[in-house]
PDB file of N, CA, C and O in Angstrom:
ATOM      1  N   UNK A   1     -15.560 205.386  21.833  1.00  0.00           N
ATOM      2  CA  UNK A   1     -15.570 204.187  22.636  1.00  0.00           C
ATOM      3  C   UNK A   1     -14.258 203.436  22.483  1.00  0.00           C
ATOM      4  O   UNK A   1     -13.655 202.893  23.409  1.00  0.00           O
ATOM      5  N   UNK A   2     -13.846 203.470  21.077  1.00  0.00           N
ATOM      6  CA  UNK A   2     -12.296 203.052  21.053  1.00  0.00           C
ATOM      7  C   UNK A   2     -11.192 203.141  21.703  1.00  0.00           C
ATOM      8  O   UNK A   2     -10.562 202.201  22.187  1.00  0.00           O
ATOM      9  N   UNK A   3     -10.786 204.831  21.753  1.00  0.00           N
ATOM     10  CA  UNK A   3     -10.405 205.530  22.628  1.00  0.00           C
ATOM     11  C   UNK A   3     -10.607 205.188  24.209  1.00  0.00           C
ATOM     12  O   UNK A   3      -9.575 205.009  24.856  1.00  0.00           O
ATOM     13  N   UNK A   4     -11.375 205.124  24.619  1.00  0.00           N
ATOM     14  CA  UNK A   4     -11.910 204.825  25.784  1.00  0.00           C
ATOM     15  C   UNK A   4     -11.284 203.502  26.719  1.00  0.00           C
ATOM     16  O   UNK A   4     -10.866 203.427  27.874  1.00  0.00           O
ATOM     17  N   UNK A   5     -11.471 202.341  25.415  1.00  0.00           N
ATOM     18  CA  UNK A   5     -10.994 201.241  25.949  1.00  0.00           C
ATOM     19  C   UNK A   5      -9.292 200.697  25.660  1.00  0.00           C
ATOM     20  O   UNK A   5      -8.634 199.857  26.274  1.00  0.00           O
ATOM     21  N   UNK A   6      -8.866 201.707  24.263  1.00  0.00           N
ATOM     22  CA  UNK A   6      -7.571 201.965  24.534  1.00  0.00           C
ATOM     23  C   UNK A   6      -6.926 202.057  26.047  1.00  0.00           C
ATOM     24  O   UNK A   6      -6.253 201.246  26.683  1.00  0.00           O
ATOM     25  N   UNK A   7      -7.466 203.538  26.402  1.00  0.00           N
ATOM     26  CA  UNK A   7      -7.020 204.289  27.736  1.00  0.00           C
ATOM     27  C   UNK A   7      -7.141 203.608  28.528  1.00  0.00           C
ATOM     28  O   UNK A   7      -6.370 203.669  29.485  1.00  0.00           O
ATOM     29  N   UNK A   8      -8.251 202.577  28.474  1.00  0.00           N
ATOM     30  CA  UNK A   8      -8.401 201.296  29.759  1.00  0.00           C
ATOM     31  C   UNK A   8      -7.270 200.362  29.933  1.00  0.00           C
ATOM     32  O   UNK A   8      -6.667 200.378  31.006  1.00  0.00           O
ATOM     33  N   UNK A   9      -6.899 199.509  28.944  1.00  0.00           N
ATOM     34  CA  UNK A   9      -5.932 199.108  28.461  1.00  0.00           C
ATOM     35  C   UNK A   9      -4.206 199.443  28.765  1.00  0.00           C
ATOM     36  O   UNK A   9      -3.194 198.823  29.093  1.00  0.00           O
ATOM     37  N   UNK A  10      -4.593 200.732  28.447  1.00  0.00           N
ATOM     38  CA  UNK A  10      -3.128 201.514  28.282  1.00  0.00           C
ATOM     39  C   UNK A  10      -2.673 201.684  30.245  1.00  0.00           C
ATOM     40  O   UNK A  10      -1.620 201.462  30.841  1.00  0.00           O
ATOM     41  N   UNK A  11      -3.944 202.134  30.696  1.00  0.00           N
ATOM     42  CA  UNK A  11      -4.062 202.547  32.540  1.00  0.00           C
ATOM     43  C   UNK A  11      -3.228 201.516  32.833  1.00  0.00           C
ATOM     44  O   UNK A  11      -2.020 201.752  32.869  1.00  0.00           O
ATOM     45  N   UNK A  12      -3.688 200.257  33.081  1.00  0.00           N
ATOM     46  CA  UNK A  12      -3.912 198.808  33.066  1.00  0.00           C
ATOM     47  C   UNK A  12      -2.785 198.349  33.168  1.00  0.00           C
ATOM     48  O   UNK A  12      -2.410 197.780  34.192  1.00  0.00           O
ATOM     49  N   UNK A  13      -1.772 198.575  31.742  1.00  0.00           N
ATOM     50  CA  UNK A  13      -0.547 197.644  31.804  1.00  0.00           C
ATOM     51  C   UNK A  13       0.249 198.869  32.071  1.00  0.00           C
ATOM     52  O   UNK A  13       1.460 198.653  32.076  1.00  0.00           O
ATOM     53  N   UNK A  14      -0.127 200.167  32.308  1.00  0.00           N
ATOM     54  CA  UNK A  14       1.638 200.945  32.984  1.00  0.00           C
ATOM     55  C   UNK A  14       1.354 201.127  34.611  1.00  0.00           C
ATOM     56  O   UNK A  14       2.315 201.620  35.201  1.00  0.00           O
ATOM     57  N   UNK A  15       0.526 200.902  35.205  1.00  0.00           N
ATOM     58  CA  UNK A  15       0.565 200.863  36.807  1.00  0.00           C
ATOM     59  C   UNK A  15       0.152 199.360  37.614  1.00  0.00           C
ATOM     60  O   UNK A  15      -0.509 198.581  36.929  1.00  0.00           O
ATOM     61  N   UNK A  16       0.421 199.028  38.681  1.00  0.00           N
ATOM     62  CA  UNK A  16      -0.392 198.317  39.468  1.00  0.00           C
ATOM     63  C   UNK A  16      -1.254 199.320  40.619  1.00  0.00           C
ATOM     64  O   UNK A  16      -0.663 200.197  41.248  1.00  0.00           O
ATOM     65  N   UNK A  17      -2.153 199.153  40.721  1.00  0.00           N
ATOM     66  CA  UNK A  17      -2.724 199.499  41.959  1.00  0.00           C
ATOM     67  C   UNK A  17      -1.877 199.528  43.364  1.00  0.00           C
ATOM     68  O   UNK A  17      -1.553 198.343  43.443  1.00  0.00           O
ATOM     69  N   UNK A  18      -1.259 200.250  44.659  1.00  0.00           N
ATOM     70  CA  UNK A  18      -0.517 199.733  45.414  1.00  0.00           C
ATOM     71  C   UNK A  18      -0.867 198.769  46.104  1.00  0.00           C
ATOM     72  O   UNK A  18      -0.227 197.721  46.020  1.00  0.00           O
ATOM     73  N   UNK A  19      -1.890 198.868  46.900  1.00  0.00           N
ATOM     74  CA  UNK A  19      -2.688 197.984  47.866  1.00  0.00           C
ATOM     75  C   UNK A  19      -4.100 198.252  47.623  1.00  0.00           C
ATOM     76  O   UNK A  19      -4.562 199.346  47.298  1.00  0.00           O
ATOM     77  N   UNK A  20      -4.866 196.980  47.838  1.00  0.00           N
ATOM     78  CA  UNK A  20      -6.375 197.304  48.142  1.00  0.00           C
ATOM     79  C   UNK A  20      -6.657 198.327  48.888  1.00  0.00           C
ATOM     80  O   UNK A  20      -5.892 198.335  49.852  1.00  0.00           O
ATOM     81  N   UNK A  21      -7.389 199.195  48.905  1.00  0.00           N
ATOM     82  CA  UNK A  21      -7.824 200.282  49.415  1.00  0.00           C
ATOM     83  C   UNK A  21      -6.850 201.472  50.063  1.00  0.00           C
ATOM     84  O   UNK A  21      -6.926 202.147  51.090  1.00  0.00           O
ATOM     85  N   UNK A  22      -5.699 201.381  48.727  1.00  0.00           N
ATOM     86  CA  UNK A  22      -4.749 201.956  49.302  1.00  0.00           C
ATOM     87  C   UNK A  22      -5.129 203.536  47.850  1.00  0.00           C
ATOM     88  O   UNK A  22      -5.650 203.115  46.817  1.00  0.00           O
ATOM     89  N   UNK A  23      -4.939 204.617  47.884  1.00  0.00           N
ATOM     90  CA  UNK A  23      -5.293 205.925  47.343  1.00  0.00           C
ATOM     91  C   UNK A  23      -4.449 205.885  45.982  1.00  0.00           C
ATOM     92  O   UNK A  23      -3.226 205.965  46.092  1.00  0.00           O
ATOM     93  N   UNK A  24      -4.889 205.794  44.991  1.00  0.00           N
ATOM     94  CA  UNK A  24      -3.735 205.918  43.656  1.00  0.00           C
ATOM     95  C   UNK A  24      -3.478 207.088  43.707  1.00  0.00           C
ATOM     96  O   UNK A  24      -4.561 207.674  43.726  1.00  0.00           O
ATOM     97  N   UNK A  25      -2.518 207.925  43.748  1.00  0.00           N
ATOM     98  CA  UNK A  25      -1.891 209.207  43.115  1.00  0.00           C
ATOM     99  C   UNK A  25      -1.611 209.422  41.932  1.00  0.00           C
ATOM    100  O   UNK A  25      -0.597 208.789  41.640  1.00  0.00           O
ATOM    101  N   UNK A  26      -2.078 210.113  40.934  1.00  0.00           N
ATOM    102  CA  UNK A  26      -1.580 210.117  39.586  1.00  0.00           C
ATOM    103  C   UNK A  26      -1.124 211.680  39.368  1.00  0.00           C
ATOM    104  O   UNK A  26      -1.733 212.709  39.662  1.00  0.00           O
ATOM    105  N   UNK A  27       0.232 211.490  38.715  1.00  0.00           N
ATOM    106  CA  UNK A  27       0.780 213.233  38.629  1.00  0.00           C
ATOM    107  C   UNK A  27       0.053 213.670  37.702  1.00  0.00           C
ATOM    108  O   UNK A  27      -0.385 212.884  36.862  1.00  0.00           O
ATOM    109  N   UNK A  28      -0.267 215.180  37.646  1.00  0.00           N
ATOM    110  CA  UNK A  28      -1.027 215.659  36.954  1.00  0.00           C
ATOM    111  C   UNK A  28      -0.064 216.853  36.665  1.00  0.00           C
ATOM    112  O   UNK A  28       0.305 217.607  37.564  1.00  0.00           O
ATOM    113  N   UNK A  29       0.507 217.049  34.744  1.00  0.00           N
ATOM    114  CA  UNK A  29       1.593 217.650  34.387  1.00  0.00           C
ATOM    115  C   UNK A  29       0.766 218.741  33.796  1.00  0.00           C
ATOM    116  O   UNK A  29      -0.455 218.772  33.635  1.00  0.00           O
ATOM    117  N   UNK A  30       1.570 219.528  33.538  1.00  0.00           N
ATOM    118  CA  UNK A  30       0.804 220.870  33.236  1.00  0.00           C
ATOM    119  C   UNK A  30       0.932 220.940  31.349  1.00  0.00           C
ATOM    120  O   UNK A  30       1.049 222.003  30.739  1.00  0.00           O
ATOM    121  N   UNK A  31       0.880 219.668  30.735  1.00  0.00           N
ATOM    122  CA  UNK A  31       0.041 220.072  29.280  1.00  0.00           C
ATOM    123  C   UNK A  31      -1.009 219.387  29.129  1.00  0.00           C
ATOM    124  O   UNK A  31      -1.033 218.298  29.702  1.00  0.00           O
ATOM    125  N   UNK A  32      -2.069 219.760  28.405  1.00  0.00           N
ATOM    126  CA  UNK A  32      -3.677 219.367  27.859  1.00  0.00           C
ATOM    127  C   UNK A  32      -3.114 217.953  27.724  1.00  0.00           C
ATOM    128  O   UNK A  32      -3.048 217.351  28.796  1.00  0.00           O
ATOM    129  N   UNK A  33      -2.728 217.342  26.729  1.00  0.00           N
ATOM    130  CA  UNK A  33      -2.959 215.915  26.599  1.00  0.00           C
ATOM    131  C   UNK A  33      -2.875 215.264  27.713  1.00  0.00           C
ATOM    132  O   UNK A  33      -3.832 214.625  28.152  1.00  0.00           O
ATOM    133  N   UNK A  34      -1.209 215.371  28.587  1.00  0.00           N
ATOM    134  CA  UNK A  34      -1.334 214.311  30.029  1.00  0.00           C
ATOM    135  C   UNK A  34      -2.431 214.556  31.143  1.00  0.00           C
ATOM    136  O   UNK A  34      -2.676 213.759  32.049  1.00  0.00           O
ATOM    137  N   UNK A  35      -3.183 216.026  30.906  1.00  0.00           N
ATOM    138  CA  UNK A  35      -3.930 216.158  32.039  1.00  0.00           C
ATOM    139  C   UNK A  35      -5.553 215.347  31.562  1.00  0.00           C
ATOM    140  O   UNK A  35      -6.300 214.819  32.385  1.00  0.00           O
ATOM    141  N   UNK A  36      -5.753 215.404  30.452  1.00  0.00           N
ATOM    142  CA  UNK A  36      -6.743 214.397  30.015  1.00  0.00           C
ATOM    143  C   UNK A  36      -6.230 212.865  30.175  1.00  0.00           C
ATOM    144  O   UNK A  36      -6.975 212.053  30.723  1.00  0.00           O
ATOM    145  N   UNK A  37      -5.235 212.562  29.801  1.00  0.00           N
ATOM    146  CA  UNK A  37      -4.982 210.827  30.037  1.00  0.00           C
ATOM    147  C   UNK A  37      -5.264 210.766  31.671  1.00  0.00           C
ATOM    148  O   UNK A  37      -6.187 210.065  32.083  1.00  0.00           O
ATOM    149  N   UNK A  38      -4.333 211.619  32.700  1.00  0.00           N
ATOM    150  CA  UNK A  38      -4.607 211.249  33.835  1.00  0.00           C
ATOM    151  C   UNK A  38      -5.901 211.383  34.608  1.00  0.00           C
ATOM    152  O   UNK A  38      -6.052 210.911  35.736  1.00  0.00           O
ATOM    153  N   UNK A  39      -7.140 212.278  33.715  1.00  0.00           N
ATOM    154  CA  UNK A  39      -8.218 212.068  34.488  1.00  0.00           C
ATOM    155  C   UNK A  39      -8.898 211.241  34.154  1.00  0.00           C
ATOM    156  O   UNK A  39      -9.958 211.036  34.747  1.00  0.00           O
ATOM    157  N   UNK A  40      -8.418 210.338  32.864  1.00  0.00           N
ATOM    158  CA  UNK A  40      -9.129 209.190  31.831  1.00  0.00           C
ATOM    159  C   UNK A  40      -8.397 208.054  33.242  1.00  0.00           C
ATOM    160  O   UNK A  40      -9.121 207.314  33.907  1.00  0.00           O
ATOM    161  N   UNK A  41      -7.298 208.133  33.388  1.00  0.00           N
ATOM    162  CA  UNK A  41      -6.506 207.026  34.257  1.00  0.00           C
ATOM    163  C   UNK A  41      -7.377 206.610  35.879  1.00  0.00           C
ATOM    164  O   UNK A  41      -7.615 205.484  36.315  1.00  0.00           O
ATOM    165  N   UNK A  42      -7.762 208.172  36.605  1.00  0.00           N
ATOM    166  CA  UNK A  42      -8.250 208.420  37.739  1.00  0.00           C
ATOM    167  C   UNK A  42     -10.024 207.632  37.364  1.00  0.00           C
ATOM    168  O   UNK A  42     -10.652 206.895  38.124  1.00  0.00           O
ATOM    169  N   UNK A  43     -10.466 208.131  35.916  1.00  0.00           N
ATOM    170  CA  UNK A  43     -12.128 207.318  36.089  1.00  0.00           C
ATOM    171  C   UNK A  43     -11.699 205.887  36.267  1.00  0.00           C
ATOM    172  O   UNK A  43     -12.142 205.335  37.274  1.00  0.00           O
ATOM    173  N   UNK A  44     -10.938 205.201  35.494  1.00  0.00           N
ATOM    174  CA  UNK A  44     -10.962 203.870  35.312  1.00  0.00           C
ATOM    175  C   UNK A  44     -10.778 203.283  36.753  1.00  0.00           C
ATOM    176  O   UNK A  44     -11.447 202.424  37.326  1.00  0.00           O
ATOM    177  N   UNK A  45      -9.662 204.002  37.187  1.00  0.00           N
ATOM    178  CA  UNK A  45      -9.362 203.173  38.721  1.00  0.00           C
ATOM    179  C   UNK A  45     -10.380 203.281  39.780  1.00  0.00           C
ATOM    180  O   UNK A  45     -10.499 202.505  40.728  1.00  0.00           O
ATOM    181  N   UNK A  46     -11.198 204.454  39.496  1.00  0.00           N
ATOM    182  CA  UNK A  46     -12.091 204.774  40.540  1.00  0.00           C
ATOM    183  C   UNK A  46     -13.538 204.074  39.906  1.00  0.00           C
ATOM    184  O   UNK A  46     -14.205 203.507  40.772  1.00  0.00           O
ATOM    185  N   UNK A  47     -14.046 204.043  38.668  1.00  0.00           N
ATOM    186  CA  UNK A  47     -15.092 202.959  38.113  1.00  0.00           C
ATOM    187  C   UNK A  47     -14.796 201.748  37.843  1.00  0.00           C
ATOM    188  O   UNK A  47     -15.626 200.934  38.250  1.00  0.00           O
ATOM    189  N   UNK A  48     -14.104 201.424  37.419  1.00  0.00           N
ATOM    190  CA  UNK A  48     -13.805 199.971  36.767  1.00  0.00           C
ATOM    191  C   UNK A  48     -13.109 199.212  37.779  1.00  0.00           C
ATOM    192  O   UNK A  48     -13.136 197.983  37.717  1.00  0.00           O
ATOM    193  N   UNK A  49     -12.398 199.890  38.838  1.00  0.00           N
ATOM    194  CA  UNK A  49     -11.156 198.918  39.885  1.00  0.00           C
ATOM    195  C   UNK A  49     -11.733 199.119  40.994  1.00  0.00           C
ATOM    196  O   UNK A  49     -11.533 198.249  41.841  1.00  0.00           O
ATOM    197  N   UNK A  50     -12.669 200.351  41.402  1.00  0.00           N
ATOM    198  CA  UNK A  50     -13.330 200.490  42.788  1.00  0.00           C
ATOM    199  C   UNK A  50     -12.693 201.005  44.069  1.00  0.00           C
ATOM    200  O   UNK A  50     -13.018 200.929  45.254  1.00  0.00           O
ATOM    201  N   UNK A  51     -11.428 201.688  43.265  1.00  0.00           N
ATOM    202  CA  UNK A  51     -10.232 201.684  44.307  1.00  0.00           C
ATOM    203  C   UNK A  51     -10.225 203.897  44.406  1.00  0.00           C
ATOM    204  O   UNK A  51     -10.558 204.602  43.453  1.00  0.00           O
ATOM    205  N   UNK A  52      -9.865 204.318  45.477  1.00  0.00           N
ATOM    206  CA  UNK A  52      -9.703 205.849  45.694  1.00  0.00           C
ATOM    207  C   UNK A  52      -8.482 206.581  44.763  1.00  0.00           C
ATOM    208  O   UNK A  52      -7.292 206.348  44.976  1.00  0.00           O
ATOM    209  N   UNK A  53      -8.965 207.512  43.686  1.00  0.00           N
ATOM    210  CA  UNK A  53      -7.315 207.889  43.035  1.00  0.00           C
ATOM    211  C   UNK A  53      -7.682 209.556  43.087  1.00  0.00           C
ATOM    212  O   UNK A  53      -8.747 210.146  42.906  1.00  0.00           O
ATOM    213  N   UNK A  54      -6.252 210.064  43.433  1.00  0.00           N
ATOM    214  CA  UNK A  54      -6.234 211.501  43.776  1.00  0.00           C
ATOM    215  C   UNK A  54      -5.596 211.810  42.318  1.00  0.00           C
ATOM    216  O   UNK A  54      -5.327 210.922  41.509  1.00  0.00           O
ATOM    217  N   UNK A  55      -5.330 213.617  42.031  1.00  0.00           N
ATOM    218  CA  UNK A  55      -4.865 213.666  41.017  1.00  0.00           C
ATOM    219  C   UNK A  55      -3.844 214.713  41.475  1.00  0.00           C
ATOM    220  O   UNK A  55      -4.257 215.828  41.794  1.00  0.00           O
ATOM    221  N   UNK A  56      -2.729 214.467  41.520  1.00  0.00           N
ATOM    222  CA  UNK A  56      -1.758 215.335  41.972  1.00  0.00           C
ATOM    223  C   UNK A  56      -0.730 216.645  41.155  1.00  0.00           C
ATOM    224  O   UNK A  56       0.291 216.150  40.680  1.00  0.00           O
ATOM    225  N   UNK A  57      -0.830 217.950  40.966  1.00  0.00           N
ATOM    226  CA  UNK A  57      -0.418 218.638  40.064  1.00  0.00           C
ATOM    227  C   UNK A  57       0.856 218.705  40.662  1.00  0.00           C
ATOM    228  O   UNK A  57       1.168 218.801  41.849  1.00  0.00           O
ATOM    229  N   UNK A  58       1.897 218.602  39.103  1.00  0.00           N
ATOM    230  CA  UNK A  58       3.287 218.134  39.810  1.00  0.00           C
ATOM    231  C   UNK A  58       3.671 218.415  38.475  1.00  0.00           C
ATOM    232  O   UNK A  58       3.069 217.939  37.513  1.00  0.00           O
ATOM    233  N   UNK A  59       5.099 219.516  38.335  1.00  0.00           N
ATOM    234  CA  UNK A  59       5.624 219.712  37.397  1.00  0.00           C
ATOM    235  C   UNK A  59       6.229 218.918  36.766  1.00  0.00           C
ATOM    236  O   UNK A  59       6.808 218.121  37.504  1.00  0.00           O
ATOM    237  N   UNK A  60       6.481 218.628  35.038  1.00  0.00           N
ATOM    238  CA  UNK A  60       6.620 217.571  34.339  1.00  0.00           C
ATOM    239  C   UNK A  60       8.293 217.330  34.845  1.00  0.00           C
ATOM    240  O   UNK A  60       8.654 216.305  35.423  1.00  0.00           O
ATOM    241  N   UNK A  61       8.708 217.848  34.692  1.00  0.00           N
ATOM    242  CA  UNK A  61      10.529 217.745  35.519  1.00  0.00           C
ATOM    243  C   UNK A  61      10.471 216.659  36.988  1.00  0.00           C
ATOM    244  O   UNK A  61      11.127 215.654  37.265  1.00  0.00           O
ATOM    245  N   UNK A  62       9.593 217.246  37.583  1.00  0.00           N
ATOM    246  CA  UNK A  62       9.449 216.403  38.817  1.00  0.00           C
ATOM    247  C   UNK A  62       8.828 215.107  39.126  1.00  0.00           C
ATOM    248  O   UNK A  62       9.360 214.343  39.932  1.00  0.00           O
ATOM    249  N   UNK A  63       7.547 214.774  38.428  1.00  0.00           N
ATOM    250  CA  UNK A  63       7.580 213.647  38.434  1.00  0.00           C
ATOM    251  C   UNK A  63       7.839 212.422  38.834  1.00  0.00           C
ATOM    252  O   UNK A  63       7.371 211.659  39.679  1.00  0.00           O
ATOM    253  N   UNK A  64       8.945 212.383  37.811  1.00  0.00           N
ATOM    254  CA  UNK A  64       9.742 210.862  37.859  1.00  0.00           C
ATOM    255  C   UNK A  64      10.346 210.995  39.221  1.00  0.00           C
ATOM    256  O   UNK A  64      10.572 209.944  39.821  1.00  0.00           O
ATOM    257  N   UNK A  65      10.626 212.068  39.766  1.00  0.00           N
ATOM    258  CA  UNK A  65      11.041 211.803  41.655  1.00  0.00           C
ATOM    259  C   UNK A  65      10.288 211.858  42.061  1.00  0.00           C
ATOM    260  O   UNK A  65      10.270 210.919  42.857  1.00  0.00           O
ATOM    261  N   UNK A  66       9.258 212.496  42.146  1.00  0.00           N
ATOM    262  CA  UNK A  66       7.998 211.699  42.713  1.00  0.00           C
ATOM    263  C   UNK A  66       7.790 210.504  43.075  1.00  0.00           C
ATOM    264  O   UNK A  66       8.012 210.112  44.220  1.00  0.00           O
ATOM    265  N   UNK A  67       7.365 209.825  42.200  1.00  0.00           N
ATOM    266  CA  UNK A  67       7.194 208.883  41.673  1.00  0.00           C
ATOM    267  C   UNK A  67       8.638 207.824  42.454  1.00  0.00           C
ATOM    268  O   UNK A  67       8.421 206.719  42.952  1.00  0.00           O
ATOM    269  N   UNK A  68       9.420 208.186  42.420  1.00  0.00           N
ATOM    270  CA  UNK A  68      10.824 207.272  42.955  1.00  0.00           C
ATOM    271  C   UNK A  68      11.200 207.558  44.538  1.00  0.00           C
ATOM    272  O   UNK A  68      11.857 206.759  45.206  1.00  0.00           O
ATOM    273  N   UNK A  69      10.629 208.958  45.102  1.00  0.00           N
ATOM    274  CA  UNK A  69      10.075 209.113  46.494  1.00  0.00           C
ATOM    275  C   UNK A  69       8.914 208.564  46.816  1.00  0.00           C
ATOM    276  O   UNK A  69       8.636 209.014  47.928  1.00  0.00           O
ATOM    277  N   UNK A  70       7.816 207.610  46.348  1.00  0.00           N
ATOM    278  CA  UNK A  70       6.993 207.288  46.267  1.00  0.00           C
ATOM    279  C   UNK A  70       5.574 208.031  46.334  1.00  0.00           C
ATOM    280  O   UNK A  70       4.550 207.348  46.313  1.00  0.00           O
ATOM    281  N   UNK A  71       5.520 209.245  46.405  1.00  0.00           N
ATOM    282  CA  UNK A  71       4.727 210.523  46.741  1.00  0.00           C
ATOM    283  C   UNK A  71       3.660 210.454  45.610  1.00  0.00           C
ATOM    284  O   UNK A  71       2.595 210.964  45.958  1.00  0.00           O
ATOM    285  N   UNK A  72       3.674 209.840  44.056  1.00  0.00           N
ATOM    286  CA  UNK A  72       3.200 209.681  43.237  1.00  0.00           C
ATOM    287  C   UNK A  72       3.209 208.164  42.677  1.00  0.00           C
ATOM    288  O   UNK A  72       4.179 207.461  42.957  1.00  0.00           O
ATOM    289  N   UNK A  73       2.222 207.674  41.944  1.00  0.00           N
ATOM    290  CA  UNK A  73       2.070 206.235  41.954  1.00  0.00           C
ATOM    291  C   UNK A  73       1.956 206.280  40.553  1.00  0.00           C
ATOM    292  O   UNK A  73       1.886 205.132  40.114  1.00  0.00           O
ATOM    293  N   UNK A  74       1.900 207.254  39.552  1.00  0.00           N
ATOM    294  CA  UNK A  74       1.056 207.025  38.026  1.00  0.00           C
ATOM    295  C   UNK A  74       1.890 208.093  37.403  1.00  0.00           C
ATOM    296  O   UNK A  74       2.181 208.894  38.291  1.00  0.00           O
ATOM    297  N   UNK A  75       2.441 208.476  36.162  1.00  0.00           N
ATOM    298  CA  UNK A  75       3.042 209.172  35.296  1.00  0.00           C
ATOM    299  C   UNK A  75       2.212 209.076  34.219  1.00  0.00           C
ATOM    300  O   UNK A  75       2.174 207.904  33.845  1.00  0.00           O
ATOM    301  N   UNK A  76       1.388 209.943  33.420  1.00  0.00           N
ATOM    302  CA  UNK A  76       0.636 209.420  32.954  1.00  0.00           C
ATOM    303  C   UNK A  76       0.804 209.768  31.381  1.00  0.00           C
ATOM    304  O   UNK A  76       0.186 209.007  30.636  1.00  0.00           O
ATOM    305  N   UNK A  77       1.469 210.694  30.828  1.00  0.00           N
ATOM    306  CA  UNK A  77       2.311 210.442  29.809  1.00  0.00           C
ATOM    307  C   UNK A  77       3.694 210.345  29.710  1.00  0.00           C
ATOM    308  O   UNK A  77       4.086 211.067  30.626  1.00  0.00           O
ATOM    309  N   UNK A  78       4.754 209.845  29.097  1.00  0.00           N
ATOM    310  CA  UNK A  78       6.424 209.940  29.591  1.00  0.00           C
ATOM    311  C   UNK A  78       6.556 209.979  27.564  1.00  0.00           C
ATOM    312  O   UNK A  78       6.162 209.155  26.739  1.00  0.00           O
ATOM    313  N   UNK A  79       7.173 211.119  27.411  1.00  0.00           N
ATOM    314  CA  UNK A  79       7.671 211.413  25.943  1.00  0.00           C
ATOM    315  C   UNK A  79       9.240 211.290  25.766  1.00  0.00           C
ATOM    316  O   UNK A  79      10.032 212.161  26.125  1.00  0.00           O
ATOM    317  N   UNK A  80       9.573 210.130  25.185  1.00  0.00           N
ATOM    318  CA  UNK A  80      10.709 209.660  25.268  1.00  0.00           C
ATOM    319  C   UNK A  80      10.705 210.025  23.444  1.00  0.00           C
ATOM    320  O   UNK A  80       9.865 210.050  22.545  1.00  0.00           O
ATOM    321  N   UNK A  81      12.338 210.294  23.605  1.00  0.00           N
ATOM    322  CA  UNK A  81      13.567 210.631  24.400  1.00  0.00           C
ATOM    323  C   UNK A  81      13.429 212.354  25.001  1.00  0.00           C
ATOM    324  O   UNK A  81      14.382 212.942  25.512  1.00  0.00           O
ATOM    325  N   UNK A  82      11.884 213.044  24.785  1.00  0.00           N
ATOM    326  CA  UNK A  82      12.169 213.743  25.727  1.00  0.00           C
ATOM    327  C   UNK A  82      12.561 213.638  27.609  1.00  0.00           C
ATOM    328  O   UNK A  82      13.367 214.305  28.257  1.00  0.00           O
ATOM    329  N   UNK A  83      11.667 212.582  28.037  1.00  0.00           N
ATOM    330  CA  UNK A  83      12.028 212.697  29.532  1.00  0.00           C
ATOM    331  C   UNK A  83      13.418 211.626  29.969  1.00  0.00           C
ATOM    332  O   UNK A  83      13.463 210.804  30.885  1.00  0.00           O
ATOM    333  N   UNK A  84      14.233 211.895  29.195  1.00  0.00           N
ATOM    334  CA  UNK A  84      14.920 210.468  29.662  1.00  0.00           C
ATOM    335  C   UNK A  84      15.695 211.136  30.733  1.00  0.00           C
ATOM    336  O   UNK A  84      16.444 210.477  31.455  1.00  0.00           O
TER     337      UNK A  84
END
């Protein structure tokens, strides 16, 4: 349950929602841990915020352009100073 409300928390302060009833995109990277945070990220927005979130598989390299093409809305782990 700790965990849980961590991840709530954690969702919370690294995204805004775009618009009301606008679709969250969250990249979905190809290791076990980020693909669990981002489906922990996708319940919260879709139970707790009421809002539509897709989960988008998107290589960890790509991403952050994603994300800066706007095509993706959520990064859902960033391992610094690996991704800098």
């Amino acid at each position: 349950m700790l965990l849980r409300s961590l991840m709530v928390g954690v969702a919370c302060a690294t995204f805004s929602v775009p618009a009301f009833g606008a679709t969250v995109i969250i990249g979905l990277p190809d290791w076990p841990s980020a693909q669990v945070t981002a489906h922990i990220i996708a319940e919260v927005i879709e139970e707790k915020l009421g809002e539509d979130a897709r989960l988008m598989p998107v290589e960890t390299t790509q991403i952050i352009g994603a994300i800066d093409r706007g095509e993706v809305d959520v990064h859902p782990e960033v391992w610094l100073p690996n991704s800098e």
